[in-house]
C-alpha positions as CSV (number, residue, x, y, z in Angstrom):
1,X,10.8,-3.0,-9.4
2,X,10.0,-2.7,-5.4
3,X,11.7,0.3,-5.2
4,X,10.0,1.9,-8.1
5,X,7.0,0.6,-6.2
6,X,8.1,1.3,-2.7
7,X,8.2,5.0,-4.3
8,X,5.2,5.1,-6.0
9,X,3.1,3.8,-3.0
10,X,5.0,5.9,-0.5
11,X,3.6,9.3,-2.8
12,X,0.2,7.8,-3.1
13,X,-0.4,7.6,0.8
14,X,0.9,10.5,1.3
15,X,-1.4,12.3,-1.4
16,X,-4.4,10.4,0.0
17,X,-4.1,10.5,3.4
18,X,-5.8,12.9,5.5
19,X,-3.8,15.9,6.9
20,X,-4.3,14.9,10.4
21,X,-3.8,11.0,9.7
22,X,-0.5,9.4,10.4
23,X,1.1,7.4,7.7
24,X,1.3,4.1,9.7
25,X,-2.7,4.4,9.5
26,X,-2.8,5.3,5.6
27,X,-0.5,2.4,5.0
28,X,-3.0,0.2,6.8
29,X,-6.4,1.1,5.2
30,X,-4.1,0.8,2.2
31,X,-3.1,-2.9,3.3
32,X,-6.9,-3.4,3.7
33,X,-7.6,-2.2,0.3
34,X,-5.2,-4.0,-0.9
35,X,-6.6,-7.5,0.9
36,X,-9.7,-7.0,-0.5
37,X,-8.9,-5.9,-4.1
38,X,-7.1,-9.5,-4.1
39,X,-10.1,-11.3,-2.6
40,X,-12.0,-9.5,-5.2
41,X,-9.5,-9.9,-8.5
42,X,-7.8,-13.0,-8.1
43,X,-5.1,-11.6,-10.9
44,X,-4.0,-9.3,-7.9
45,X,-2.6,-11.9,-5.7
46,X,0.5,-12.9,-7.5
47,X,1.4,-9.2,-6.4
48,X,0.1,-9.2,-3.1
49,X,3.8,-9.9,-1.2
50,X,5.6,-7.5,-3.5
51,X,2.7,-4.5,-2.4
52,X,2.5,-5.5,0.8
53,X,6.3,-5.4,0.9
54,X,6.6,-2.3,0.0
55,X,3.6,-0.8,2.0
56,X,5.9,-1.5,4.9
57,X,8.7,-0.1,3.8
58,X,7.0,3.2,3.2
59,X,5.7,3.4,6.8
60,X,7.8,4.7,9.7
């Protein structure tokens, strides 16, 4: 499951990101995101370590 994940993520930053942006930044405004959306939806959090996992393993 986190490497399906990892992957997924990994092709989602780098579709979103800007051209000029590195992917250490896209990975952190993801993190952000990704803080917030679990403040926000409680149901998020049990999946909070595994995403934030695998944020970092997509970023250099």
């Amino acid at each position: 499951m986190n490497a399906l994940l990892r992957d997924e993520l990994a092709v989602l930053i780098a579709q979103h990101a800007e051209p000029d942006q590195p992917l250490r930044e896209a990975a952190r405004g993801a993190l952000r995101a990704l803080e917030w959306a679990c403040a926000l939806r409680p149901d998020f959090a049990p999946m909070r370590d595994a995403l934030r996992s695998a944020l970092h393993e997509v970023t250099p």
